[in-house]
C-alpha positions as CSV (number, residue, x, y, z in Angstrom):
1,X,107.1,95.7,73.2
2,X,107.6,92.0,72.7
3,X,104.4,89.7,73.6
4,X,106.4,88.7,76.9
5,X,105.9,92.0,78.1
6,X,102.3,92.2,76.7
7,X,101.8,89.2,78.9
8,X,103.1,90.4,81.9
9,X,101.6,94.0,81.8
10,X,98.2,91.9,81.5
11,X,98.7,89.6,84.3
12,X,99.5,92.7,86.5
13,X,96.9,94.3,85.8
14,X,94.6,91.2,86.5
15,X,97.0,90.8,90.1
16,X,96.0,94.1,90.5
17,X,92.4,93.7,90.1
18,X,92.0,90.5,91.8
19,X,94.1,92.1,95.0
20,X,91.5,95.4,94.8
21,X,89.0,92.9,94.3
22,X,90.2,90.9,97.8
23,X,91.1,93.8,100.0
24,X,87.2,95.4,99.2
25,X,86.1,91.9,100.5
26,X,88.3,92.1,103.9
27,X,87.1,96.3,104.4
28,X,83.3,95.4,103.5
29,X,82.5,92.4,105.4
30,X,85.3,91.9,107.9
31,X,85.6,95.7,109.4
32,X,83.6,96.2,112.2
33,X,80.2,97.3,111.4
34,X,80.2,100.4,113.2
35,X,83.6,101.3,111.8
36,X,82.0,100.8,108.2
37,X,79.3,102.7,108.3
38,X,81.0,105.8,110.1
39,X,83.0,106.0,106.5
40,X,81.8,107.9,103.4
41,X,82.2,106.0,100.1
42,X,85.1,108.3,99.6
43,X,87.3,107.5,102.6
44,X,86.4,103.9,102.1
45,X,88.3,104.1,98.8
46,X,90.9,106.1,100.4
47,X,91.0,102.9,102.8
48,X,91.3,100.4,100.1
49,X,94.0,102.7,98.6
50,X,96.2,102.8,101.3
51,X,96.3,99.3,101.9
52,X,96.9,98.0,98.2
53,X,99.8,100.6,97.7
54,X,101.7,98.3,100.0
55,X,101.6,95.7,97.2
56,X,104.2,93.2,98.6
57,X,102.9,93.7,102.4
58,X,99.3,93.5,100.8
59,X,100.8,90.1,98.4
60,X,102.7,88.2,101.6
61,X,99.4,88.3,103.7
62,X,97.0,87.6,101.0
63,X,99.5,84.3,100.2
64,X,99.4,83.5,104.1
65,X,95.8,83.5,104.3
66,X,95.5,81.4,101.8
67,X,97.7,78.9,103.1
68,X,95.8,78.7,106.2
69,X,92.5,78.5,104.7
70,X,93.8,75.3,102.7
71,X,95.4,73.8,105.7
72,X,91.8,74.7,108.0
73,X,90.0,72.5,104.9
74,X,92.5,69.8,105.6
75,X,91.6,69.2,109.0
C-alpha cells in the first residue's frame, strides 16, 4: 500500500467518524423527546446505524445543511 492509500484509508475513517459523530448529534438533541427516551441504548445505535449506512444520502444532506447554516450567518 502506497502512502496515498494510507492517506485516504485515514481520512475515511475520520469522514466516518465525524459523520457518526454528526448524525448522534441530530438523534440526541433534535429527535423528539418522547421519541428518545422510548428507545433503549441499543435501538438508538441501531438508529444511528441505519442512517450512516446511507453514506452518500447521509453526505449530500450533511453538505446542505451546512450551506444553509453559512448562508443563515450571512444574513
Amino acid at each position: 500500500m502506497n502512502l496515498a492509500e494510507e492517506d485516504s484509508g485515514r481520512l475515511e475513517f475520520l469522514g466516518d467518524a465525524v459523520l457518526g459523530l454528526i448524525v448522534t448529534s441530530y438523534i440526541f438533541y433534535c429527535l423528539n423527546a418522547d421519541s428518545r427516551k422510548s428507545l433503549r441504548p441499543g435501538q438508538l445505535s441501531d438508529l444511528r446505524s441505519s442512517i450512516v449506512k446511507h453514506r452518500p444520502a447521509v453526505l449530500h444532506a450533511v453538505a446542505a445543511l451546512a450551506l444553509l447554516l453559512v448562508e443563515f450567518h450571512e444574513i
